[in-house]
N, C-alpha and C positions, 0 to 999 in steps of 0.2 A: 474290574468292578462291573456289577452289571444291575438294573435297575427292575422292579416291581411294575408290573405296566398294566396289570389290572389283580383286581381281589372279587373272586368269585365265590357265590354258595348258590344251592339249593335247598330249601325249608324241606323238602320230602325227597326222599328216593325216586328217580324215575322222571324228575323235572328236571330241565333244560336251567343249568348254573348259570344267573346272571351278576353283574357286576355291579360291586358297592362302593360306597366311597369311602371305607376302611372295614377294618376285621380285627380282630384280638382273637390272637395266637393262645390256644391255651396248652399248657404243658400236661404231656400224655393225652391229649386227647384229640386235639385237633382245630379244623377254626370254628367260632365258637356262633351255631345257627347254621352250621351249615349239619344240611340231614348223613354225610356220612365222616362227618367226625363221631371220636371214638369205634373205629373201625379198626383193622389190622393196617389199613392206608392210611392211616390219621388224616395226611395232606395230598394234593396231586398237584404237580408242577407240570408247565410247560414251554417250549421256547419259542419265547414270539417271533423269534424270524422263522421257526419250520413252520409254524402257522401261518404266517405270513405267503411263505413259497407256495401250500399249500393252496392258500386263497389264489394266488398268481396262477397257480396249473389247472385250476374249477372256473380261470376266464369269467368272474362274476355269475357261474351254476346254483353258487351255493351260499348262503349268508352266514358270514363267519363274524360270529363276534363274537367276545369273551365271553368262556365261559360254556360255548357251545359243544368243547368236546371234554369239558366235565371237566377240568381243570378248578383249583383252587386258585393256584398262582400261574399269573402269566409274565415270563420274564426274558427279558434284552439282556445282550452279554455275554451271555452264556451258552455253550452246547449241551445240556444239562444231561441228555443220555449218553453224554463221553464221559460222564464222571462215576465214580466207581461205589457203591455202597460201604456206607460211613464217609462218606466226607459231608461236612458239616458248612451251613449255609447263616449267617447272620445278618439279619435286617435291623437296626436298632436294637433293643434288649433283648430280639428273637431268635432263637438260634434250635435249626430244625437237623435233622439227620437225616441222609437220604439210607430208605432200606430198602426199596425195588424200583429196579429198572424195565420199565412197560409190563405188559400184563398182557392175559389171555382172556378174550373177549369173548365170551360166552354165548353173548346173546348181541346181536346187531343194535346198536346204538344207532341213534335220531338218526347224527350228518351219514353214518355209514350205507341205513337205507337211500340216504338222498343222494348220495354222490360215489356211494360203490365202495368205496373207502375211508380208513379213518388212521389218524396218525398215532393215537394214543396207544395202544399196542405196543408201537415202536420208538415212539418219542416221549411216552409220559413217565416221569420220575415221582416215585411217593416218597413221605418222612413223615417222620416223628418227629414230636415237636421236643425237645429238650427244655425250652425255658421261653416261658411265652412273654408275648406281649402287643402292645397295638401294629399294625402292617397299613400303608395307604400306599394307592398308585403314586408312582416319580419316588418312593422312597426306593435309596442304594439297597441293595440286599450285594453280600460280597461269600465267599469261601474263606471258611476260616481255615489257614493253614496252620499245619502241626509243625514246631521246633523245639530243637535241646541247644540245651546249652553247656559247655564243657569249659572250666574254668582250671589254668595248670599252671598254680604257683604252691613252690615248696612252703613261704612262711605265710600264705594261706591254709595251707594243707594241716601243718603243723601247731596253727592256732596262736600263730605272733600275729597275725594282720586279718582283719575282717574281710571278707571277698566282695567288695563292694561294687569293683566291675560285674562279675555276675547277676549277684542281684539288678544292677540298671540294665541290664541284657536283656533278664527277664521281665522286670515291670515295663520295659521298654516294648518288648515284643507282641504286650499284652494288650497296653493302650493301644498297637495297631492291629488289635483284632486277632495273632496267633492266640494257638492253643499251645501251652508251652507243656510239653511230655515228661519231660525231664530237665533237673540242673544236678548236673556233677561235681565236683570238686576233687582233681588230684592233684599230686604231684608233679614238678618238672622232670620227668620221665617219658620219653619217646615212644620206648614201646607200650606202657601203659595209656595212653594217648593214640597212639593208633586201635591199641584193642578196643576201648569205645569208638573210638569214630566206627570202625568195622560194627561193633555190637549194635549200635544206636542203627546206624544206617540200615545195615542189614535186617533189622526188626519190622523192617516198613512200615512203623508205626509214624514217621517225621520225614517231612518233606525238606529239611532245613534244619543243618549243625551252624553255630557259631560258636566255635573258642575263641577265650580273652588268657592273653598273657603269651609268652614265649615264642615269640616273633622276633628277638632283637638279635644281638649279635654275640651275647653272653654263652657260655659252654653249655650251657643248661637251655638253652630256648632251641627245643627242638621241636617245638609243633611244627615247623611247615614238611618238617624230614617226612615225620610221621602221618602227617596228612596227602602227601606225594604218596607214601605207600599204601594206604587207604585208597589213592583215587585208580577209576575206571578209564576216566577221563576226564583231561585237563577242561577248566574257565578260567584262563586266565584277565580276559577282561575286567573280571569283578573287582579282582586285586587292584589290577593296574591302577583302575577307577576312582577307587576310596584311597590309594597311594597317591596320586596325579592331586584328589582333592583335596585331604592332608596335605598334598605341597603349599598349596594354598594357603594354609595356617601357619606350617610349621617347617624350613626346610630338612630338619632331624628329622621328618616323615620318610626322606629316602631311604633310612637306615633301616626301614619294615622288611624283613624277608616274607612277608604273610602269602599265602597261595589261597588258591578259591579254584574246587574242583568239582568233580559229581563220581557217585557211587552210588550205582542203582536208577533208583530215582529219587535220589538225596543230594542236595548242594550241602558242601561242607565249607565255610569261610571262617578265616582266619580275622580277629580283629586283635586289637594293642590289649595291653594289659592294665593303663591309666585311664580311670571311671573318666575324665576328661575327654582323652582323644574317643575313648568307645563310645560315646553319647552324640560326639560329632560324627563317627562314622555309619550310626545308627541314623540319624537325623538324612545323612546323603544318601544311605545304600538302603533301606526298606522300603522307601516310596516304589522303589523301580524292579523290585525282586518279583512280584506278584504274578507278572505273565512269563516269566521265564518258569515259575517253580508251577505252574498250571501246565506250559507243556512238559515237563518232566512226570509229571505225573501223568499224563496222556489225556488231558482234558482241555488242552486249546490248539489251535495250529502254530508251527513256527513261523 
């Protein structure tokens, strides 16, 4: 999670961005007063600690305050030029896309005459605004990550029983801020179940597979098989973790064969198949997913 630590405009082109004490995000266009909204750049981000560094290696040369190297948003948290175009940013109702990573500076800007260099080049992240709305300094601004969801039971398949796990998978996903890509619905079927996990992951569109159902010990609960042969590479921690905390509730939690792996840059986890236990495994295991699935996608450190 990383935090909004200033909101910058300029009224004109060519004037030095000073900092407000809010903005409103507007959708396709940009912040709203500031002179290069509605631009190809709608928004310009950047990260307060390389500003920060910055300021530390100019030994007090140069007066850095927000705003000063044409930034919209200045933001903690995050290493915002590790992250890759399209991945999506939400601050409140506000949710921007990132579409270029730094820029080619044409013309020498203010700090660059005064101090020989400038980071924005190589640190500054633009977007477009998808869906606006008010932004103030100390507001959370987070990455909205992408998941699917993969639901394998036969008499959901077959239309005797509602898929009700799924659906709390995905409305669950949602209240925590994912962008949910896909919800499937098959069969208890092994190699049908590995073909999507393969298809989904392989798509790079989703950072994050959860299936509900076919963990247990019955001839037909072959997700973890099929998820084994989908995986690149074992996590088994995650499992353990959400098994260890179902002990907790329930000692029948031991009975989960569930696996938790990665493919690509895709976590695949396995939960139960009762709207019950998936809503408590959901409750223990998404608070704690967020910096694991940031470095798989190559945008935090381990």
């Amino acid at each position: 999670m990383g935090r909004i630590e200033a909101v910058c405009i300029s009224r004109e082109k060519g004037n030095v961005k000073h900092s407000t004490d809010s903005g409103i995000l507007v959708k396709d266009f940009g912040l709203e007063g500031d002179a290069h909204a509605g631009s190809e750049r709608q928004v310009s981000l950047l990260s307060a600690e390389k500003v920060e560094a910055f300021k530390q290696a100019m030994e007090g040369k140069v007066d850095i305050s927000p705003g000063v190297f044409g930034e919209n948003l200045l933001v903690s948290g995050y290493d915002l030029a590790l992250m890759s175009v399209g991945t999506r940013l939400r601050s409140g109702e506000a949710i921007l896309e990132i579409t270029q990573i730094g820029k080619q500076c044409h013309t020498g800007c203010e700090i660059s005459k005064i101090a020989g260099k400038c980071i924005m080049p190589r640190e500054g992240v633009f977007a477009r605004v998808l869906k606006g709305g008010e932004i103030r300094p100390q507001d959370e601004i987070s990455v909205v990550l992408r998941a699917a969801v993969i639901t394998s039971s036969d008499r959901s398949y077959r239309g005797e029983r509602e898929d009700k796990s799924g659906l709390l998978i995905v409305e669950h996903l949602e209240d925590m801020g994912y962008q949910v890509t896909e919800s499937v619905l098959i069969p208890d079927d092994e190699d049908r179940m590995h073909e999507e996990l393969v298809r989904i992951a392989d798509s790079g569109l989703c950072d994050l597979i959860l299936t509900t159902g076919g963990t247990g010990f019955s001839e037909r609960d072959r997700v973890p098989e099929a998820t084994m042969r989908a995986a690149e590479r074992n996590a088994p921690g995650i499992a353990e973790a959400v098994r260890a905390y179902s002990m907790s509730i329930t000692p029948k939690a031991m009975l989960s064969r569930a696996a938790s792996v990665i493919r690509g840059r895709t976590l695949i986890v396995n939960l139960p198949g009762s709207p019950k236990a998936v809503k408590e495994c959901l409750d223990f295991l998404l608070p704690s997913l967020e910096h694991g699935l940031m470095i798989l996608r190559g945008e935090a450190d381990g």
